[in-house]
Steps between C-alpha positions, in 0.01 A plus 500: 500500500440288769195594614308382174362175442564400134147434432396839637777677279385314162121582575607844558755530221207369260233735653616811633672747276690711811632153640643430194643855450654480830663162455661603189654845612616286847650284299670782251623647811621226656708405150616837481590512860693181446724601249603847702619284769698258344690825379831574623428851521196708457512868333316759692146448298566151537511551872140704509340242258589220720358678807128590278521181373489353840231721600341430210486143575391550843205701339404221279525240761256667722281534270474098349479477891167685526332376227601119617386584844180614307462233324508244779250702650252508247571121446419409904173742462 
């Protein structure tokens, strides 16, 4: 994600549970979502899981975006 400065990520990966959550399910998702669409041809469910795992990732970036924009904050306080 571009938005993240590597040392923010590994404090956060090392000290905040959620954070670390997120990154891994983004990352699932993204995997997951990788493999669907390198697929010639998607069954029906294959077609609905690629669209929730989209949203899911969309979810989870938001997210790791709030609690970096958090953290910055609490670090400039």
């Amino acid at each position: 994600m571009d938005f993240l400065k590597p040392d923010v990520q590994d404090h956060l990966m090392k000290e905040h549970f959620e954070f670390r959550k997120l990154m891994e399910e983004h990352k699932a998702a993204d995997e997951r979502l990788h493999y669907l669409q390198n697929k010639i041809r998607l069954t029906a469910k294959e077609s609905i899981e690629e669209v929730e795992l989209k949203k899911a990732k969309l979810r989870a970036k938001e997210r790791i975006y709030r609690i970096v924009e958090e953290h910055s904050k609490g670090r400039n306080q």
